[in-house]
GUBA-696796 format. One line per 10 residues: their letters; for each residue x, y negated, z negated of C-alpha. Coordinates in steps of 0.1 Angstrom, whole numbers, m for minus. Each point is the difference from the previous one (the first is absolute). Layout:
A> X,Y,Z ~ ...
END
This chain:
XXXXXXXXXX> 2551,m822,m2572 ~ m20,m34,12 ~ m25,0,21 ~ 13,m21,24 ~ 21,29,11 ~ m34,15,17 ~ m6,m32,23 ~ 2,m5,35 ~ m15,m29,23 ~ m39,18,16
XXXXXXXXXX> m10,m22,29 ~ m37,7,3 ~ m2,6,31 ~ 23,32,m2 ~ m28,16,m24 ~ m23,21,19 ~ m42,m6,2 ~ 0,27,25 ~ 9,37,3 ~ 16,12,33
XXXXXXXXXX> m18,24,18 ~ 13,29,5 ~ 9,5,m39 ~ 33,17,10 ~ 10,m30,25 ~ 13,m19,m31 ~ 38,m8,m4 ~ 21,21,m20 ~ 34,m19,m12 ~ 21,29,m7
XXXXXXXXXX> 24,m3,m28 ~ 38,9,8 ~ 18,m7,m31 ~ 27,m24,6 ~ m5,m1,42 ~ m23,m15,17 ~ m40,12,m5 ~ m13,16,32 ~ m31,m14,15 ~ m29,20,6
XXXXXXXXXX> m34,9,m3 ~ m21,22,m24 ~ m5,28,23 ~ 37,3,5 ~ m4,13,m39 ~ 7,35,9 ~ 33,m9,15 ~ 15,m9,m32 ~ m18,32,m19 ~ 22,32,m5
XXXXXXXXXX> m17,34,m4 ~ m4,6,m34 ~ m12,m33,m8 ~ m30,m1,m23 ~ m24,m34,9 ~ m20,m7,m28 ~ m30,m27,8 ~ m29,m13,m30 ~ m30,11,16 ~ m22,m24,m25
XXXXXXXXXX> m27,m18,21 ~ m8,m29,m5 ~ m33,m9,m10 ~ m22,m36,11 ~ 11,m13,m34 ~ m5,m39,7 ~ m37,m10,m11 ~ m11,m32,10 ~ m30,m13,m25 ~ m22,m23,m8
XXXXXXXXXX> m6,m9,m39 ~ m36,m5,m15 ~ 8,m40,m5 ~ 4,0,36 ~ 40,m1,7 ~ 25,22,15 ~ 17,30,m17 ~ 29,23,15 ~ 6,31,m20 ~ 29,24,17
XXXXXXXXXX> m2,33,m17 ~ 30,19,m12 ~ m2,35,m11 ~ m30,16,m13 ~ m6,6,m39 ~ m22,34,0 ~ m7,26,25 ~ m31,m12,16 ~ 20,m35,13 ~ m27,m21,m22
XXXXXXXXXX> 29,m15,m25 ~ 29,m20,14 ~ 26,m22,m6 ~ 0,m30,22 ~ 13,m33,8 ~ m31,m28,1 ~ m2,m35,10 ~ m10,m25,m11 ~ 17,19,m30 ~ 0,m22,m24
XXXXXXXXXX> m36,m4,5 ~ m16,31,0 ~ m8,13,m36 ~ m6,38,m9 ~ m40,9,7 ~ m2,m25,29 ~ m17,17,29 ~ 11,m10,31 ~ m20,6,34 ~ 3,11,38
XXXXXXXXXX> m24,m12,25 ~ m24,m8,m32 ~ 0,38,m17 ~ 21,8,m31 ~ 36,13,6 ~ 27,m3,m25 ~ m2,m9,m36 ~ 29,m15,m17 ~ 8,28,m30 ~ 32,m18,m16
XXXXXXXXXX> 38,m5,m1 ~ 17,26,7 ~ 29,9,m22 ~ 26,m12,20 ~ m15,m38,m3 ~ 0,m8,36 ~ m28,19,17 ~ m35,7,m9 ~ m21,31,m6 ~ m31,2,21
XXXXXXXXXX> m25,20,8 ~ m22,10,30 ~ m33,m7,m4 ~ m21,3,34 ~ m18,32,6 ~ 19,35,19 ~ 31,12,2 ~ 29,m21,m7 ~ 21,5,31 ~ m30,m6,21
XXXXXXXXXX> m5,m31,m16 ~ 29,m14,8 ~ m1,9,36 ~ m31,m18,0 ~ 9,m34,m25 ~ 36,3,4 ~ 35,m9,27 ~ 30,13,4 ~ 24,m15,m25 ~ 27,m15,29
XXXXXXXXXX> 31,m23,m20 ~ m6,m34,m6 ~ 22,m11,25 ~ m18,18,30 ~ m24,m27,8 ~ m15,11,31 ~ m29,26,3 ~ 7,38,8 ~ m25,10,23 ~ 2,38,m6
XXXXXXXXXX> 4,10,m38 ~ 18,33,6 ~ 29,m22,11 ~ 12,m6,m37 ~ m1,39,m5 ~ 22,29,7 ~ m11,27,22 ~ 8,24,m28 ~ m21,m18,m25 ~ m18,20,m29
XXXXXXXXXX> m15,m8,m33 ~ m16,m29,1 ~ 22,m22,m30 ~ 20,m30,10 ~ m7,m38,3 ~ 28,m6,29 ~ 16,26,23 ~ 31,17,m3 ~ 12,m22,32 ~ 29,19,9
XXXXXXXXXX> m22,29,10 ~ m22,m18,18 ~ 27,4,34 ~ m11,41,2 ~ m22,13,23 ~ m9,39,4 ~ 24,6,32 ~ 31,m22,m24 ~ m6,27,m23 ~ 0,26,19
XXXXXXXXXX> 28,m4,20 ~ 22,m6,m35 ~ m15,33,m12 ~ 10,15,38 ~ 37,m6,m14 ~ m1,20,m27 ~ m11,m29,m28 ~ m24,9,m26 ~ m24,m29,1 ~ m14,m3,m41
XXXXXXXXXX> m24,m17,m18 ~ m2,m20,m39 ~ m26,m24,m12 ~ 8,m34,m19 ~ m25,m21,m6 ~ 11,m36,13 ~ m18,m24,m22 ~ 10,m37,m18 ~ 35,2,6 ~ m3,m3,39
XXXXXXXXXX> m16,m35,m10 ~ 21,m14,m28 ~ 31,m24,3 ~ 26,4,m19 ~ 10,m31,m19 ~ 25,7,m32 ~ 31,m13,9 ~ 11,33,m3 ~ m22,22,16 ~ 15,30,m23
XXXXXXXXXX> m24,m17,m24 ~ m31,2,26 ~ m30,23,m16 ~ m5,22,25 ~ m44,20,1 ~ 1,35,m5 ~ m13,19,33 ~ m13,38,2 ~ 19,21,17 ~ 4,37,9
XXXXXXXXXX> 24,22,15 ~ m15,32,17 ~ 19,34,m13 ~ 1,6,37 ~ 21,m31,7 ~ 18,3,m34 ~ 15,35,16 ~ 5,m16,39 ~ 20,m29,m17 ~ 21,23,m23
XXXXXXXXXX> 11,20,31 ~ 5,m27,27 ~ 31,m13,15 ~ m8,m29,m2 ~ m38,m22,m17 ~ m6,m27,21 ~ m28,m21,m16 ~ m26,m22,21 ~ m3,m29,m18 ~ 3,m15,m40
XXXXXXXXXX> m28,20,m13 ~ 15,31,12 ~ 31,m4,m14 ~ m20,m18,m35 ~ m19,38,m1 ~ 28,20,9 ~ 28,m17,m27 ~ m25,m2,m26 ~ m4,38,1 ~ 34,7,m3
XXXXXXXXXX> 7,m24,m25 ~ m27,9,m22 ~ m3,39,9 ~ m38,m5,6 ~ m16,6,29 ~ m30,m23,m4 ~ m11,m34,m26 ~ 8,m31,4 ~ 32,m18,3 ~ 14,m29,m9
XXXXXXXXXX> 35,8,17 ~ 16,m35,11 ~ 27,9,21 ~ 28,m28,4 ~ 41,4,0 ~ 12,14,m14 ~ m16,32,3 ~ 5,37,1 ~ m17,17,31 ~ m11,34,m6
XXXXXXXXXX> m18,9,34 ~ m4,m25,28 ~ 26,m4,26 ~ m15,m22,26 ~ m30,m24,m2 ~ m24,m9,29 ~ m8,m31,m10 ~ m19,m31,17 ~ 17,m39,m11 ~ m7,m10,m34
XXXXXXXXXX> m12,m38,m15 ~ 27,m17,m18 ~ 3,0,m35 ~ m18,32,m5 ~ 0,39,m18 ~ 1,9,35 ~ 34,m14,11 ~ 15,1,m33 ~ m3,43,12 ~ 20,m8,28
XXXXXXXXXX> 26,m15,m18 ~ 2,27,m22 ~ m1,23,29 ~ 24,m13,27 ~ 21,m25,m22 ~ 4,m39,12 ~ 1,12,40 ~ m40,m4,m2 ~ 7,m34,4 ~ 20,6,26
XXXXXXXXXX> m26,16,19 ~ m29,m24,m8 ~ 21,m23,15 ~ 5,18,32 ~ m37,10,7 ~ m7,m38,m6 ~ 19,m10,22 ~ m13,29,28 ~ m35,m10,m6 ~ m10,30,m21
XXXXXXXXXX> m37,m5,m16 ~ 1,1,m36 ~ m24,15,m23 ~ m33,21,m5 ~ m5,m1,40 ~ 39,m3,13 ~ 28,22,10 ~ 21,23,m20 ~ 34,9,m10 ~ 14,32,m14
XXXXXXX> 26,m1,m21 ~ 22,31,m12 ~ 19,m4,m37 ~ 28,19,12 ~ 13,m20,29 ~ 32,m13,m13 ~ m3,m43,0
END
């Protein structure tokens, strides 16, 4: 496998800064196999959903992860936290800049006071451990010092936060949102569960491996972060019965396949799934357009064969929006190529 085989030309202005309003007016690109994809728009979804269908969405919310600081010499400091490291959300692992800078028991500041202390390295080498320092409750300090984690590449400001999380959004955990889900609204939801589709829920984490490149020339080699997940009996039971699991987005299927391929229902997972590989519960994946060279696309592949490309190539050339903030597809395993 080379990496090479994940790559595809990205003009940059086909990645979206801007979400569509409403969150359902998105375009779906349904998959058809070996005919033509159909052209449509998320809240066509229920269209292409059977009764019996499970829908299983990763409620994690995301939290305002990106801290922009100051250090006590006087320069600039970014610190995006991960995951938290204890229960009160006062330890976590975190990607800093300048990194090579910053040394463990540095304070650094926001708007003058004390707010994050550089710990160590974490095990893993490439991140930090930090600590919050300021005074209160952790969550409330970073809606105070802290912004919503967008991608790198979205440049442009998002004038309302809430924007880059789902409706159905829970425990606060994640440093990006599980964008795939971020096309629902109530009435979507309803009217899929108004068809006879049980709508559930799992949790992963999305941390580092949202951000990282892969660069081993073959990616088989690529170290992929562990990320918590957990798998409600409730939903263990729904999927176990249904006609057919259809997964919104990567993370779903990352909590749902880990499950069943380690028979636990919550940890942490460091399941890297890439061709060739043995589905044991997914059957069609909600999913938005991936970067190339990434975890993310290397699922695809593993999950529709070579006809990804295929597709990529069509919604390029119907000016789909790619990314966090663009359009969707949905692509079912089973349609023959």
């Amino acid at each position: 496998m080379r990496l090479d085989e994940f790559d595809y030309d990205l003009p940059d202005e086909r990645i979206a800064q801007h979400p569509v309003e409403p969150r359902d007016s998105a375009r779906l690109l349904v998959d058809q196999g070996s005919s033509a994809p159909l052209h449509r728009h998320v809240r066509d979804l229920p269209d292409f959903l059977r009764e019996g269908d499970v829908l299983v969405v990763n409620d994690s919310r995301v939290i305002p992860a990106r801290l922009r600081l100051q250090r006590e010499t006087g320069g600039a400091a970014e610190v995006l936290l991960l995951e938290p490291l204890d229960g009160e959300r006062r330890v976590w692992e975190a990607m800093v800049r300048p990194a090579r800078k910053l040394k463990p028991g540095e304070t650094l500041l926001s708007s003058g006071a004390p707010l994050v202390r550089i710990e160590r390295r974490s095990d893993a080498g490439d991140t930090m451990v930090v600590s919050l320092v300021g005074d209160g409750d952790a969550l409330i300090l970073l809606q105070r010092h802290g912004e919503m984690p967008l991608p790198p590449y979205i440049t442009e400001r998002l004038d309302k936060p809430d924007r880059y999380q789902t409706v159905y959004a829970d425990e606060p955990a994640s440093a990006a949102a599980p964008t795939a889900g971020l096309h629902f609204t109530p009435a979507l939801l309803s009217a899929i569960e108004a068809r006879g589709i049980r709508v559930a829920r799992v949790e992963l984490v999305v941390g580092l491996d949202t951000f990282k490149p892969v660069s081993a020339p073959d990616p088989r080699e690529h170290q992929i972060h562990s990320e918590r997940y957990r798998v409600p009996d409730e939903t263990l039971e729904l999927v176990r019965s249904a006609r057919r699991v259809v997964a919104v987005g990567t993370t779903s299927v990352r909590a749902l396949e880990s499950a069943a391929t380690f028979g636990e229902t919550e940890g942490r997972t460091r399941l890297f799934i890439h061709r060739p590989y043995d589905w044991k519960v997914v059957d069609v994946l909600m999913t938005n357009f991936h970067l190339p060279r990434t975890t993310l696309l290397m699922m695809i592949d593993a999950f529709v064969g070579p006809r990804w490309r295929r597709l990529y190539e069509t919604a390029l050339a119907d000016d789909y929006r790619f990314l966090s903030f663009g359009d969707a597809m949905l692509l079912d395993r089973h349609a023959a190529d």
